[in-house]
N, C-alpha and C positions, 0 to 999 in steps of 0.2 A: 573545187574550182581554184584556180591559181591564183594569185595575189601579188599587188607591190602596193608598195607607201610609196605616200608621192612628199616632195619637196618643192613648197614652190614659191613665190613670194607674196602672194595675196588671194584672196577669196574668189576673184574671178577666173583666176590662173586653177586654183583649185577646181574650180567646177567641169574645165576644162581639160583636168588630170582625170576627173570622174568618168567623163564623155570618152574617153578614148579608150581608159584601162576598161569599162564595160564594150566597151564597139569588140576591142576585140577576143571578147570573153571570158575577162578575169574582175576581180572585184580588189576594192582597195581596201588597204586592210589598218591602216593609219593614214596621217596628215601633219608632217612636221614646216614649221617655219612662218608663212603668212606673216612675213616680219618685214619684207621687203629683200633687193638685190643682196645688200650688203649683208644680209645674214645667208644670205644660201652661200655666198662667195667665199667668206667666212670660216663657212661651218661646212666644207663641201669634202674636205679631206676627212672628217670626222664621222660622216654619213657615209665615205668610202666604205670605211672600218666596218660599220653596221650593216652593211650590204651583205656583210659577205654571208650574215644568215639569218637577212632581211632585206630581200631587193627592192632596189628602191626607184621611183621617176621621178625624177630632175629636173623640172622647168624654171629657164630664165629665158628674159628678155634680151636677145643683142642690142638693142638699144641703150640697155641698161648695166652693159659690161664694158663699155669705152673699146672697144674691140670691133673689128669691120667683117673677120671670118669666125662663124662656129668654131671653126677646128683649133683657130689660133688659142681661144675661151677654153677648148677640152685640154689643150697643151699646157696650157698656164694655172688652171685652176686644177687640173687633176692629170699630173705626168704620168702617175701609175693607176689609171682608171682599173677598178674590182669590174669583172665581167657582170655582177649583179647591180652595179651603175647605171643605172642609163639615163647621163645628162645629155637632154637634149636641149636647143637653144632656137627660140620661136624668133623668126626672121619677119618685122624687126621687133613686134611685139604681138601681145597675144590678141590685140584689136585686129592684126593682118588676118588672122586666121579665123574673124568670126566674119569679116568684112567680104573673106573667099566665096562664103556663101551668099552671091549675090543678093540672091533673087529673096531669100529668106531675110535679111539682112534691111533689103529694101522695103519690105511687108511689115517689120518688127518696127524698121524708125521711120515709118509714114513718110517716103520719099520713092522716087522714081528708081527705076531698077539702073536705070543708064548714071543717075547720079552716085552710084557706087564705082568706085574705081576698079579697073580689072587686074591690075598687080599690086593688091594691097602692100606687098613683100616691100616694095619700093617708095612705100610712103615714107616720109621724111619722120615724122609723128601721124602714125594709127590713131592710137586713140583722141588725140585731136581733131582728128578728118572726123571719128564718129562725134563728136560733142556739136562739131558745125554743120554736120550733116542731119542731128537733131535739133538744132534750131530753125531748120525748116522745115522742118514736121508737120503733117499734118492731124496729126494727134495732139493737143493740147498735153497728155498725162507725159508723154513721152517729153516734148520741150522743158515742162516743169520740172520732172527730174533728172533728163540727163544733162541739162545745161543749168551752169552755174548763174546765179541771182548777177542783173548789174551792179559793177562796184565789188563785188568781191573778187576776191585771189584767189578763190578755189579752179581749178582747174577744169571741173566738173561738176553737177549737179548733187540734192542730196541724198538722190536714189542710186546714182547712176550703176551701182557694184551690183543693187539687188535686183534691180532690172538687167542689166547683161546677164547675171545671174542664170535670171526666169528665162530669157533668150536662149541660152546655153541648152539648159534643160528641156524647154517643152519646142523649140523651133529651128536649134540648126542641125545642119545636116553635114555630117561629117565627111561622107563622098561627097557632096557637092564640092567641101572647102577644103579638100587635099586637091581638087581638081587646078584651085589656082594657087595653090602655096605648097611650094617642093619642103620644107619642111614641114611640113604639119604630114605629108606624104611620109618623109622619112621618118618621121615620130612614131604616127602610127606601124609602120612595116617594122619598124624595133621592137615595138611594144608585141604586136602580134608575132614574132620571129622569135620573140625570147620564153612568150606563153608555149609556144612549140615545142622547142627544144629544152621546156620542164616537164610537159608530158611525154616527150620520147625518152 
């Protein structure tokens, strides 16, 4: 079976590397980074290096690059991309692409299916929509941890990573949420294009 390491900046984003590199029938075979943007941005030239006989997947947030184009992010953070690179740049965070899946999405945070937005791509902040989208949950377990306690700064609850988490793995659907997010589409069609063209 084929194989990439993924690079990504946190555990949620990782599970998300897991879901795609299996959808399209390879297995990952490390996990560097979970350090946040500024380490994948960083360290992005250095992981070029290691591609070249260790391919690798690359997930960042555009939101989290001060950057308005993917491509402008491929141009600037890696001029001579290694064909065994594949940074790809989740429009605008990796919340868009779990929010794509309506219908599941809407089941998962005990809210109506209509209260899910239809071009998550265009939310201003993702994963904010999802924190206030679970505060009206109808699941008690769900408001407690994916929303932050009143009074504190946390941005988030104290669950909220291992619960997307569990979402990721046991309830979204990856054809549903390429259906509304053109990159998670192009992620996937790289991912599966590059498994191709190691067995040809």
């Amino acid at each position: 079976m084929e194989s990439l390491a993924l690079l990504v900046e946190g555990k949620l984003d990782e599970a998300v590397g897991h879901h795609i590199v299996h959808a399209a029938g390879g297995r990952v075979s490390v996990v560097y980074g979970k350090r946040g943007v500024d380490y994948v941005r960083d360290n992005i030239k250095g992981f070029n290096d290691l591609a070249q006989g260790t391919p690798i997947l690359a997930l960042a947030d555009l939101m989290d690059t001060r950057f308005n184009c993917p491509a402008r992010v491929v141009t600037h953070w890696l001029p001579h991309q290694n064909e065994n690179m594949l940074l790809r740049l989740v429009v605008r965070e990796v919340e868009s692409w779990l929010l794509a899946d309506r219908a599941n999405a809407a089941q998962f945070l005990g809210v109506s299916k209509t209260d899910i937005p239809r071009d998550p791509e265009n939310l201003e902040d993702p994963k904010r929509r999802v924190v206030n989208l679970a505060r009206e949950s109808q699941h008690r377990k769900i408001r407690e941890l994916l929303v932050p306690e009143e009074g504190i700064s946390a941005s988030e609850g104290p669950g909220y990573t291992s619960e997307m988490r569990k979402f990721v793995r046991d309830e979204w659907c990856l054809n549903e949420a390429m259906e509304g997010t053109e990159s998670l589409a192009r992620c996937v069609t790289a991912v599966s294009t590059f498994f191709e063209e190691q067995k040809g």
